[in-house]
N, C-alpha and C positions, 0 to 999 in steps of 0.2 A: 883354293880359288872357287872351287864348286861350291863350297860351302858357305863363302864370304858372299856367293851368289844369291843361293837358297837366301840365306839371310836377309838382302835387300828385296829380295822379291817378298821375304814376309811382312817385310814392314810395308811396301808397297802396297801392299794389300789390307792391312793394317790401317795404314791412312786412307785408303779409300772406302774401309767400311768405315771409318771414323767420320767421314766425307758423308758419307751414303746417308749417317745416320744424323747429321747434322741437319741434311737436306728432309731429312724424314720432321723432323721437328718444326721445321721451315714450313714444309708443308701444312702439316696439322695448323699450325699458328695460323696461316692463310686462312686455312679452314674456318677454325674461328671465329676469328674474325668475321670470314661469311656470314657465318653461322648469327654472331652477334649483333654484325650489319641487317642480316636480315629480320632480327627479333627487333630489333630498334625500332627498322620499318613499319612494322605491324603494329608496334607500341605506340607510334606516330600517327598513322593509319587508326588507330583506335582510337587514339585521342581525338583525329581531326573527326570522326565519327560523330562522335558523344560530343563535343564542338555544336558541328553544324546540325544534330539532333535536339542541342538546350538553342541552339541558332534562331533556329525553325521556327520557335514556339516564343521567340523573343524574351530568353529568361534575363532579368536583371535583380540579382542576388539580393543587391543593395535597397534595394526601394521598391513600392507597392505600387501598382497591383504587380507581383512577380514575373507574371509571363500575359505579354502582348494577346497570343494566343490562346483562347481557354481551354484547358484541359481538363479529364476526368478521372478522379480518384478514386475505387473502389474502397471503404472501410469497413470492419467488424470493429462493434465495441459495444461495451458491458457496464453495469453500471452494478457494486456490490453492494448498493440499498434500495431500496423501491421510493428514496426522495427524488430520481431522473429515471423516466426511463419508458415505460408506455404510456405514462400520465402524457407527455407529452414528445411527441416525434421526435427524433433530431434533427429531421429533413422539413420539420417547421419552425426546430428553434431559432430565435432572433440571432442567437451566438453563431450560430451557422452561416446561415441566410446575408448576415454583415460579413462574417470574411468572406464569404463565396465574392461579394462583390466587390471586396476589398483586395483582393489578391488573383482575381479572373480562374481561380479554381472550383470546378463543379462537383464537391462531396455527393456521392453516392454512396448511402446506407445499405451491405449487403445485410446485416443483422446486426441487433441490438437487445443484447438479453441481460436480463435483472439475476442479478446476484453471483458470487463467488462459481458454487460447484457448476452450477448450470452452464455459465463462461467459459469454462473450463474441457466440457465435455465437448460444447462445441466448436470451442477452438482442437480439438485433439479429432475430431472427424473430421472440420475441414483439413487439415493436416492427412490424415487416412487418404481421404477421397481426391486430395488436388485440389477444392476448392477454394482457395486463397483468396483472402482479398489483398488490397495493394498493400493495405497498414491494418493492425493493432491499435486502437486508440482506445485510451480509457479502462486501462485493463489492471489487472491482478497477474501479471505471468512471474510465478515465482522463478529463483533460483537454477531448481535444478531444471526447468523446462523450457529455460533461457539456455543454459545451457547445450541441451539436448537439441534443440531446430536450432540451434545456432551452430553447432556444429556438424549438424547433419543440410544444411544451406538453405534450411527454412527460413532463418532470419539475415538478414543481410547481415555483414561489420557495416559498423556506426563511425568510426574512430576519423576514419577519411572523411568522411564528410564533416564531421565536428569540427574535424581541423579550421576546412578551408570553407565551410558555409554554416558557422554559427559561432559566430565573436561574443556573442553574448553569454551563453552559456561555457566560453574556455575562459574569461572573465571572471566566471563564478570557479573555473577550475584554479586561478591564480589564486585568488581570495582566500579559498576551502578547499586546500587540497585532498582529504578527504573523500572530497567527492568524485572525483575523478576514479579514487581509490575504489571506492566501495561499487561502482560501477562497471570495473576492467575485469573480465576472469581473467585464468587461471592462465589461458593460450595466449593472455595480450588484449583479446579481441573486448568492443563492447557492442554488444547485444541489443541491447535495449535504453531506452530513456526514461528516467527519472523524476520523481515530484521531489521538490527540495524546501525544507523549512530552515531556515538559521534561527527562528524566534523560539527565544526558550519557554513563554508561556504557550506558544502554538505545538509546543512537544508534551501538554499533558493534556492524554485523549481519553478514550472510553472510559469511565471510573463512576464507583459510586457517587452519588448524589443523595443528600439527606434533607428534607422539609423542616427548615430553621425554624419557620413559624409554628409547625406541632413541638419542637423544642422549646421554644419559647412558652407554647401553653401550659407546657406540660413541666418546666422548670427542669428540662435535663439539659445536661452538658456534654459536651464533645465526648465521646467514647473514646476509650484509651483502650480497651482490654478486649480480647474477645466476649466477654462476661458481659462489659458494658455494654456492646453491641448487642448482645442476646436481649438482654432487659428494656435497652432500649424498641427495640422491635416489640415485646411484649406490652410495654406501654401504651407503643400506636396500635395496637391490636384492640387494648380491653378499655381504655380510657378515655374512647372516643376523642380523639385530639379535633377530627372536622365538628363537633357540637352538631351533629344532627340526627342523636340520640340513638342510629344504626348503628349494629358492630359491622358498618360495609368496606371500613381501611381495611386496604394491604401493605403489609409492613414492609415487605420486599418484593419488587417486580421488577423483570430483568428487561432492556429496552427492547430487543430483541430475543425472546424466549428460548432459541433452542440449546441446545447443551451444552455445545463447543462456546458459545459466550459464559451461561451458566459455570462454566468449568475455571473461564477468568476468573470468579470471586476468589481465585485462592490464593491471591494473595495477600486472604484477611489472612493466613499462614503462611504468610512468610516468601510464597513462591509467583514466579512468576512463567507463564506458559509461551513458547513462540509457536511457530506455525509446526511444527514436530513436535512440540511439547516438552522443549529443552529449555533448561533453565545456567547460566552462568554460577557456581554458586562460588563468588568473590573471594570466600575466607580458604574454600578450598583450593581453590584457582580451578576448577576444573566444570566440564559441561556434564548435568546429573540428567538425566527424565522423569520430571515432578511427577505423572501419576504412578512410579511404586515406591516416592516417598512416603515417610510413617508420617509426615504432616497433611498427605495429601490423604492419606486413610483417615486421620484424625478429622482430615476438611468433610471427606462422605458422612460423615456420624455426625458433624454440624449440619449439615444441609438435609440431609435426612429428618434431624430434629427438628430443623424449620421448616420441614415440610408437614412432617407430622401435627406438629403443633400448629397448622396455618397460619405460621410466618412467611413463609415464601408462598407467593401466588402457588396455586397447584395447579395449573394451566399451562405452568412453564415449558413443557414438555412441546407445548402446541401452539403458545402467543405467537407473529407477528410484531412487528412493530406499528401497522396500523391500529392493531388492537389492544396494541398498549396503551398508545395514543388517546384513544376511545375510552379505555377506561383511564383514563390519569388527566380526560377533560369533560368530562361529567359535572353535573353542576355542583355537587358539593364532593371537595379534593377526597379522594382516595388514596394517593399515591405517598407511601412513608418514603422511604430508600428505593433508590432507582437505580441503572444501570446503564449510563448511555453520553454521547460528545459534549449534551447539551442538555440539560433543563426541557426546553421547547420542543425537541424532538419528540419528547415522551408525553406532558402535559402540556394543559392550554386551559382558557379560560380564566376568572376572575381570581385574584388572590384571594384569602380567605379574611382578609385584612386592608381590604378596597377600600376605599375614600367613595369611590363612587361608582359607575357601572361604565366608566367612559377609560375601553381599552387602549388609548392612543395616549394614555399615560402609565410607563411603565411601572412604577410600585402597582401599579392597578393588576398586572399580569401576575397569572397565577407562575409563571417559569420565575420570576422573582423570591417565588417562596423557598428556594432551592438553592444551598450553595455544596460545593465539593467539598467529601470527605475525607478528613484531614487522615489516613492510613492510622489505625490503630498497630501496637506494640503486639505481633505474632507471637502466638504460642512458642514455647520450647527456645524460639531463635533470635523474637525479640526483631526483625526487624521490620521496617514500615516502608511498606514499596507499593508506588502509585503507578501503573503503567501510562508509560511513554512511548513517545517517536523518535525513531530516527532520525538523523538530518537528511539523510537524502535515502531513499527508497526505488531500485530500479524496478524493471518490468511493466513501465506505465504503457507504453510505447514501442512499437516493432515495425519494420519494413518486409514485406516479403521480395522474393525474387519477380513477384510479378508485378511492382511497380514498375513504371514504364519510365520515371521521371525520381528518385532517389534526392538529386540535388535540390532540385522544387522544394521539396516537400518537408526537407531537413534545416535550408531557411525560413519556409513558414513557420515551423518548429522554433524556432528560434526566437521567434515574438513573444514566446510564453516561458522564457528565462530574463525577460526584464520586467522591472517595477508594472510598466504599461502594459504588458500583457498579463500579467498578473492579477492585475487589476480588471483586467477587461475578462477575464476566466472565473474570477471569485464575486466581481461583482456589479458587470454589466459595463452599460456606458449610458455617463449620465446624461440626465434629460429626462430616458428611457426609463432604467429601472431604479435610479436612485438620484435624490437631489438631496444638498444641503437646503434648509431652511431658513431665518430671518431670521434665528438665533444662531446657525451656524452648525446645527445639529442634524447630524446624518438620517437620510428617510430612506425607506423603500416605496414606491410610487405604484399604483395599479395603473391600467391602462386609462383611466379616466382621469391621471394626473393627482390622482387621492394618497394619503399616506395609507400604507397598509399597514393593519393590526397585525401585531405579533405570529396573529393566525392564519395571515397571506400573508407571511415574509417567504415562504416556501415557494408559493402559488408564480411571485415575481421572480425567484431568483433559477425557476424551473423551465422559466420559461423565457429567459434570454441570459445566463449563464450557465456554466458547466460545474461548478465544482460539488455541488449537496450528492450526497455520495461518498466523496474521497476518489484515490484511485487515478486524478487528472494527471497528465506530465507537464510539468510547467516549477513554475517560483511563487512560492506563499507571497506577498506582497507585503510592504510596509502599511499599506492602506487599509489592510482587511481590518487594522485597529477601528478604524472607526465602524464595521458591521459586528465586530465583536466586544464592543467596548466593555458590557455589563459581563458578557460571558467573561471576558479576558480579566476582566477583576475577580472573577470566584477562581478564577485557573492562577492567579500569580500566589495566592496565599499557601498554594500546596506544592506550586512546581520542585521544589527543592527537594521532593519526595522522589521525582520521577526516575525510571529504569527502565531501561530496554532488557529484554530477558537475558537475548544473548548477543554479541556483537555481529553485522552484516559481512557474512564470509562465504565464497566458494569452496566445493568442495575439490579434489581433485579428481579427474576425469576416471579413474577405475573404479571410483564409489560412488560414483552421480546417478549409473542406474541400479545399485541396489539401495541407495537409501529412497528413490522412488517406490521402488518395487516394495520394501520393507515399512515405509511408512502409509503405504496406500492399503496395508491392511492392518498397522497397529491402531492410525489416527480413528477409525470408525469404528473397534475393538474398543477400544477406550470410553468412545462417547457413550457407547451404547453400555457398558458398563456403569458409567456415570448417573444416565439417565436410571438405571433398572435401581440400584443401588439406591439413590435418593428417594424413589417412590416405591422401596419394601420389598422388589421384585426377586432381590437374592440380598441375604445374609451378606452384608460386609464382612465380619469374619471368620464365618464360615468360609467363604469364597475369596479369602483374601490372597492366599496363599497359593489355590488355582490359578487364580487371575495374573497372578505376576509366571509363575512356568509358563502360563498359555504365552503371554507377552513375549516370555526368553525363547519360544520354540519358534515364535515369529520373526526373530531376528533383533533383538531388542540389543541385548550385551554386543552385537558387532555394530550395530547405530549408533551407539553409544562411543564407543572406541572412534568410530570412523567422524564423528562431531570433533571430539577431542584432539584427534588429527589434524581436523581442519583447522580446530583453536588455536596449536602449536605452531603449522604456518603462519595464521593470522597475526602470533604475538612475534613473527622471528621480522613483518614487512619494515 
């Protein structure tokens, strides 16, 4: 009986810890819930915040001017050629000054600096110091530096507001999916915004250019061979192609002089450079680094020889592209092989082959005399690579945390992913900077209502649009055909050549800062090898075989590996 007691009383107890612990569960769940009840609130509470904060300022997403109230936008932005940039303010250009009126948003210039490295340093101290401005516009922010403030919460995420305040641009994401692709790292997140082309002639950029007309004088033919390029240069050297009895032609000048461009010629061998100096090489399937290839050594012993021989400008070291300019518009042509997006960029002035002295007829223009060349057959490898573009290129665009207004400013953003903003970024609004004429033939206008000569088409498009330079976030246009039409004809005979070096890939987050760290002392290693090399300063090889351990004790063989890495994600998406 005692026992059959004990018994009941354990179960007894039994079920009421069983009880006990039910009610325990009961509880926590209550908790919970609290707990979730009250994150909701907050999340509600936040919202109704950011509400009555876009309220305030009377934002309406949909239609311009965006916000009732004016507000003000602090920005930094860069410009990576001296075609925009202190010539003319941005806090006075027309492109400006119309949206500012157009959208009730007051842009404030905190800085505006010319070219890549310069950009670059100043972006990374304002970073240092906290001096942020609200946005990035206009810039070069590569990969892994996108990365970097973007995960340390320098750059805001994008992806939200894309969503729900830029129809236009998720439009281009149904179309190209691609792009959406090449824009998301690694975490999901997107960083930054994009300049995007889908035109296959607008993907064949910076390339040699040859003077048809000294070909024509002089009865050569297209180069096929490294050899025929040599002779051909030799020709424009001794044979006076401009007839004005001086040996003052330069065979080879590079649009922009310094070495990192210089360094592109190589893929008269076969290779092609990205911004590391990695190259895809297709038959291998794998990512190599062209300067301790044997073709890249073979490339220093050509360049070297045209240097020697006063083929290649020997200035090179020091040109400018103003001073290219200057010598490639002289009154009698100079300029054999060039280096650069455009013809016009580099020379100007009369063709050599003028009807008459009246520039407002193009055969008259000396940038006429110039068409793209067609990639000769590379030593050893036999192949013919023209470099190209991307279709879509991120890092154009960034938000800091210290904008006040994110949504604002990601539908103004927004205008410049369709046709119309396109157009209004590449090439004004007309009346302004460009009108059709009475035949139906596109002009550029000076402020006097004049057509501008080939030699003010800069002058106008600097001074109320944005794109000379590169580098804008926005959409190539269908319409740019008509400011490109003569250029767009010398670009469609070659494009079928073109190649990207290597595919648009993140890296993954435990190699992001050493391949910073590792390329920010091979890339200047390199150049300066380059330079010294071409103009005698060390024995190629003698030195050739230091030059690659120095390279490997830099880090070179695990940059290499950690590329290749990223290749293998890339090819698994």
């Amino acid at each position: 009986m005692k026992r059959a007691l004990v018994i009941i009383l354990c179960l007894v107890m039994a079920l009421s810890m069983m009880t006990g612990c039910g009610t325990g569960k009961e509880s926590k769940s209550e908790a919970t819930q609290e707990t979730d009840q009250t994150d909701n609130a907050n999340t509600n509470e936040e919202e109704k915040k950011m509400d009555a904060r876009l309220e305030k300022i009377g934002f309406t997403p949909d239609s311009w001017p965006l916000v009732e109230q004016q507000i003000k936008v602090v920005l930094s932005g860069m410009t990576h050629s001296k075609l925009l940039g202190s010539a003319v303010d941005w806090d006075k250009n027309k492109f400006w000054t119309r949206l500012e009126e157009r959208t009730n948003i007051d842009f404030e210039w905190l800085s505006l600096v010319q070219g890549g490295r310069a950009f670059k340093e100043q972006m990374n101290l304002a970073f240092a110091s906290g001096s942020l401005p609200d946005i990035f516009f206009k810039c070069k922010i590569d990969r892994l530096e996108e990365l970097k403030y973007g995960r340390e919460g320098g750059f805001i995420q994008l992806e939200g507001y894309i969503a729900e305040y830029m129809p236009n641009l998720n439009k281009l994401f149904e179309e190209y999916p691609e792009i959406k692709k090449s824009i998301t790292t690694p975490d999901g997140h997107i960083y930054t915004l994009p300049d995007i082309n889908v035109s296959e002639a607008g993907k064949v950029q910076t390339n040699l250019l040859i003077n048809k007309v000294w070909m024509d004088k002089l009865n050569i033919k297209d180069p096929e061979t490294i050899d025929d390029f040599y002779n051909m240069l030799v020709a424009f050297r001794d044979e006076d192609p401009n007839e004005n009895g001086d040996a003052d032609e330069i065979p080879l000048c590079v649009g922009d002089g310094e070495a990192p461009n210089l360094i592109q010629l190589v893929t008269l061998f076969g290779y092609q450079n990205n911004e590391h100096n990695m190259f895809l090489d297709k038959e291998a399937d794998e990512i190599v680094f062209v300067p301790t290839q044997d073709a890249y050594k073979d490339f220093l012993k050509f360049m070297k020889r045209l240097y020697d021989e006063k083929l290649l400008d020997n200035e090179f070291v020091t040109l400018n592209r103003d001073q290219v300019k200057a010598k490639g518009s002289m009154e009698d042509a100079r300029l054999g092989v060039i280096r650069a997006n455009s013809p016009g960029l580099a020379v100007g002035g009369l063709s050599q082959v003028a009807t008459s002295d009246d520039l407002t007829i193009e055969t008259n223009e000396r940038k006429e005399d110039y068409k793209f060349m067609i990639p000769i057959k590379a030593p050893n490898n036999g192949r013919q690579i023209l470099q190209g573009a991307q279709t879509t290129t991120p890092g154009k665009f960034a938000i800091t945390p210290n904008c006040k207004y994110p949504e604002v400013i990601m539908a103004f953003m927004d205008f410049f992913y369709t046709e119309e903003g396109g157009t209004y970024l590449w090439v004004g609004e007309e009346g302004s900077e460009y009108v059709f004429d009475d035949k139906g033939k596109f002009r550029w206008i000076l402020e006097d209502g004049s057509y501008a000569t080939s030699d003010r088409y800069n002058d106008v498009r600097k001074s109320g649009t944005l794109q000379p330079g590169g580098h804008a976030p926005g959409y190539t246009p269908e319409f740019k055909k008509h400011i490109d039409g003569p250029l767009r004809k010398i670009k469609e005979p070659v494009a079928k050549y073109t190649n990207v070096a290597a595919p648009a890939f993140y890296f993954e987050e435990k190699d992001i800062k050493k391949v910073a760290i590792t390329t920010a002392d091979i890339k200047p290693f390199v150049e300066r090898f380059f330079a010294e090399a071409v103009v005698g300063q060390v024995d190629i090889d003698a030195e050739w075989d230091n030059y690659v351990v120095q390279l490997n004790k830099m880090g070179l063989e695990d940059l290499v590996d950690i590329y290749n890495s990223a290749y293998d994600l890339y090819k698994q998406n």
